[in-house]
N, C-alpha and C positions, 0 to 999 in steps of 0.2 A: 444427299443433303441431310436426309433424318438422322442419318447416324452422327454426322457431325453435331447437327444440335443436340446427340443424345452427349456428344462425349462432353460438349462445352460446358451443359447441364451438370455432367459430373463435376467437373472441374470445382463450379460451383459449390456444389454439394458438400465435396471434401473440402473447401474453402471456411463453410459453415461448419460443418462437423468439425474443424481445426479447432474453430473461434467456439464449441458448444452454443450453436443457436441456432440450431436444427428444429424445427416445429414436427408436430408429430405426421404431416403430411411429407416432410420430406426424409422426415425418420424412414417412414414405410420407401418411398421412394427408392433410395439408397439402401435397403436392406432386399427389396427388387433386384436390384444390381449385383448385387453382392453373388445371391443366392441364382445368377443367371446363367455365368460358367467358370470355371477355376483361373482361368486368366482375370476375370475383373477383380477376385478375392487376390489373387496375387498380388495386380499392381495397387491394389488397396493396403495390402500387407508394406509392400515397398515405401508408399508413399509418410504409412505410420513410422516407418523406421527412421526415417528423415527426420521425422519430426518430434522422434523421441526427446525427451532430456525433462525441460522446464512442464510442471500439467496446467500452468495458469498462464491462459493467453488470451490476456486484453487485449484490446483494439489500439493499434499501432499506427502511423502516417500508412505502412503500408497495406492496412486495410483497402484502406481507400482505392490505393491503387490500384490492386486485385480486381475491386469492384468494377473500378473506371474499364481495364481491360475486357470483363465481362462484358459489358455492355457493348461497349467497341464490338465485339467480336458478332454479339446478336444483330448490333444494326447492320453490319455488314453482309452478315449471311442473308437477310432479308432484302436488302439492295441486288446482293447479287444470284437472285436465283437462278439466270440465266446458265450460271456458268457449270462446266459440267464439274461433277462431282469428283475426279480424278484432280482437273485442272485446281481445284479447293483445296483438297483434302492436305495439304504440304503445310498450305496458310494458317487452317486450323490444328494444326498438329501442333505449330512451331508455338502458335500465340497458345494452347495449353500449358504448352512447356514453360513458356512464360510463366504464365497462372503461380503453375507448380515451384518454379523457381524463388519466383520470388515470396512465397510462403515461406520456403525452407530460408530464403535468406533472413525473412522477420522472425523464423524460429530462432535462428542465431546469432544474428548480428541487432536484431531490433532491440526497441524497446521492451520490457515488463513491467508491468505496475501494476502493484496490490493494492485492494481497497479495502477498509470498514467501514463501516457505517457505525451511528450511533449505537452506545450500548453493545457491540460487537467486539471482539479482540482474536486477534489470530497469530498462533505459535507458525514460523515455519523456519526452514534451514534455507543458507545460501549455497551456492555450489561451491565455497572456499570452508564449509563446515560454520562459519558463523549461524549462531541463533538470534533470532529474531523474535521479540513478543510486539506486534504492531498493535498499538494501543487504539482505541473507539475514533472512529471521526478522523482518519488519518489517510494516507497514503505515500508507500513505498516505493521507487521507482528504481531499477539502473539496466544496464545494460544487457542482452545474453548473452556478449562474452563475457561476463565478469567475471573475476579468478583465475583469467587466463593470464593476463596482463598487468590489469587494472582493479582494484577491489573499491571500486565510488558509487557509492548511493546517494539520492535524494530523498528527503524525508518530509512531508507534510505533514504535520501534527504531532504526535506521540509514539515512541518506540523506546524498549529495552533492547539494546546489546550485548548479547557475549561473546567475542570477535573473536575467531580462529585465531592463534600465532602466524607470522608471515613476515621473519625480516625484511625480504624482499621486493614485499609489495605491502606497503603501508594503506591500513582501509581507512576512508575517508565518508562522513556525512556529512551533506551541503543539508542546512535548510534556510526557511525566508532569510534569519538575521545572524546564524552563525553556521561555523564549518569545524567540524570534531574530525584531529587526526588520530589516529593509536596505529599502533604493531599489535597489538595483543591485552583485551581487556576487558572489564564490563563498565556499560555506562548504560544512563537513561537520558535520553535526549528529549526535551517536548519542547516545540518549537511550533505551536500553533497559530497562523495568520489572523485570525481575530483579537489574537492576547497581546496584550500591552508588553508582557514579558517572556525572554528564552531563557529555560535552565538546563544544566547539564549537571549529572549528578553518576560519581566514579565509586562504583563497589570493589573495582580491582585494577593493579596498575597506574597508568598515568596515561593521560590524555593532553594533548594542546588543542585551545579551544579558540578561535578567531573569528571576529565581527566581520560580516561580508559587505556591510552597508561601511566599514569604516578597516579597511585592512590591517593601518595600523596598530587597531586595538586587539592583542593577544593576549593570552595569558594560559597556563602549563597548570592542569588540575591533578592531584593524588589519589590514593585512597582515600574514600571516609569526606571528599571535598564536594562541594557545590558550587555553580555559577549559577547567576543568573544576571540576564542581559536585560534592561529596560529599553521601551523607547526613544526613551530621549542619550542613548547610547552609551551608558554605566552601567559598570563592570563590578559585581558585589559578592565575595563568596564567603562562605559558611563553613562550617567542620561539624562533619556527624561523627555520633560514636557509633561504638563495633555495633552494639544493639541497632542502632536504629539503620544501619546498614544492611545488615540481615533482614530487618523487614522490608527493605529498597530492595534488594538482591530476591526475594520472592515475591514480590510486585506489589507490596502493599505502600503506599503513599505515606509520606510522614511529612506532617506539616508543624514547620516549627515558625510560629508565627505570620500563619497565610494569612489575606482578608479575608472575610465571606464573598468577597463577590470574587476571587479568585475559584475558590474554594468550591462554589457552584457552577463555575464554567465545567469543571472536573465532573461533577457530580451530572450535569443535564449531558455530556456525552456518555460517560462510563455508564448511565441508566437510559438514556434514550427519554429524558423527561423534561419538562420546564418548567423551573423552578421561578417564582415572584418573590423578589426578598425586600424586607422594607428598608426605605432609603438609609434612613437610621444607624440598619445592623452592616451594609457592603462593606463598612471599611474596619470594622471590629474584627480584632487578629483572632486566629484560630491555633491552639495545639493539639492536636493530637492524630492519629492514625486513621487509614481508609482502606476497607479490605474489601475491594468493588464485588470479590465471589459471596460477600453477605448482603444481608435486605438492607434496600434504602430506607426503610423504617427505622431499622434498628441505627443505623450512622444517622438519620434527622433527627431521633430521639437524643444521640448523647450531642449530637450540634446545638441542639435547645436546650439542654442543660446547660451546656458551655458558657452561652454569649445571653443567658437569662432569655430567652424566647420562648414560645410556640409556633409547632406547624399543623398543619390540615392539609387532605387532598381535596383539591377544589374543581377535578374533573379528572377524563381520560390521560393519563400522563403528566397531570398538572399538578401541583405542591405551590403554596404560601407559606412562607417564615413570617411572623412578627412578633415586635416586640413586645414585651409583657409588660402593659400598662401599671 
């Protein structure tokens, strides 16, 4: 019976070390094992292989699972001490195999989702070679098969695009209030659930861009083009030049008549801070440039020259704007 709850124990283990949330007592645990005899390092080697591919694995529906199985499997053996160990030993073999299975199926068929946090931003590739820069406060999501079939993502918040080519398979972002198609192109999507407004913003190629709260409303963006989608469900685009594309196409923000109170939503994720703006200055347009790898100082300073203000910091993470009396 001990052995079986050692193997179950494992299972677990490799469950956790899948997911990296091993605590340092099951670190040592599991390095026990390892170093106990060349078959557990083998089928440890085997089970890594499976589960090669993607290295970021959130927590999926079939976490849960896994877990639920676990447990199952404990109460039972303790219910059934009676039974002889032979007579067991098939039960718990088959429900590891389970275990294991269904990991490797959440390896490839599950879900993925990337996350930032504020002030955070992360470069990565998809398996179809598309780049992705996942902007602060956001989250990434689609499938592990994706690039086999299907090229569709979900997008919470803010992302740059440079989409692989793919007659084939056309890649596709859903997010809250619109859905970006291309073959092949660069866009910026921000489509954050607190903002009044979705934009989409094309450095290369062409995109079609369609309202998901209202289907019928589409519309086919270019180079050098902008959308942006309001709440109240209008469709309004804009035309940048080469310049201020090149600064979009390297991530820097170009605001060509934002509000301040847009304009700070940007700024309290991109720095991880919170900004108080007086009621006054929220709706006073902004032009010019945001290059979030410089100090917030130096963008509050030329913000207060702009719109005739001052700022101060007024604690840990904290900044006041107001108006110059």
């Amino acid at each position: 019976m001990k052995n079986i709850e050692k193997t179950i124990e494992m299972a677990a283990l490799l469950h956790r070390y899948h997911q990296q949330q091993l605590n340092e007592t099951e670190r040592q645990k599991l390095t026990e094992w390892l170093e106990a005899s060349p078959e557990n390092r083998a089928q440890f080697k085997r089970v890594l292989r499976e589960l090669k591919g993607e290295h970021r694995f959130i927590g999926s529906k079939y976490d849960l699972r896994v877990e639920v199985a676990l447990d199952r499997v404990k109460g039972k053996l303790n219910k059934s001490a009676g039974l002889s160990y032979k007579r067991y030993l098939p039960y718990a073999a088959a429900i590891v195999l389970i275990i294991l299975s269904t990991i490797i199926y959440q390896t490839n068929y599950g879900a993925v989702e990337i996350l930032t946090a504020k002030a955070e931003t992360k470069k990565l590739y998809l398996a179809d070679g598309t780049q992705v820069v996942l902007e602060p406060d956001s989250k990434l999501s689609y499938h592990r098969s994706f690039g086999k079939s299907d090229r569709s993502v979900t997008l919470e918040g803010g992302a740059y695009f440079r989409v692989a080519k793919n007659q084939r398979h056309p890649f596709s972002v859903s997010g809250k209030t619109v859905k970006v198609d291309v073959l092949g192109t660069s866009f910026r999507l921000k489509n954050y659930a607190g903002d009044e407004e979705a934009t989409v913003q094309v450095t290369s190629g062409k995109v079609r861009v369609e309202a998901t709260q209202r289907p019928a409303s589409t519309a086919v963006l270019e180079y050098g083009e902008e959308l942006v989608y309001d709440k109240h469900e209008k469709l309004k685009t804009k035309k940048y030049d080469k310049k201020e594309i090149a600064k979009i196409d390297a991530g820097i923000r170009v605001y060509e008549g934002e509000s301040l109170k847009r304009l700070i939503r940007d700024l309290e994720r991109s720095y991880g801070v919170q900004i108080n703006c007086a009621q006054e200055l929220q709706e006073r347009l902004f032009f010019g440039d945001l290059d979030t790898r410089g100090r917030l100082s130096f963008f509050l300073d030329k913000l207060a020259m702009t719109v005739h203000a001052t700022w101060k910091k007024t604690g840990d993470n904290q900044y006041s704007i107001q108006q110059i009396k």
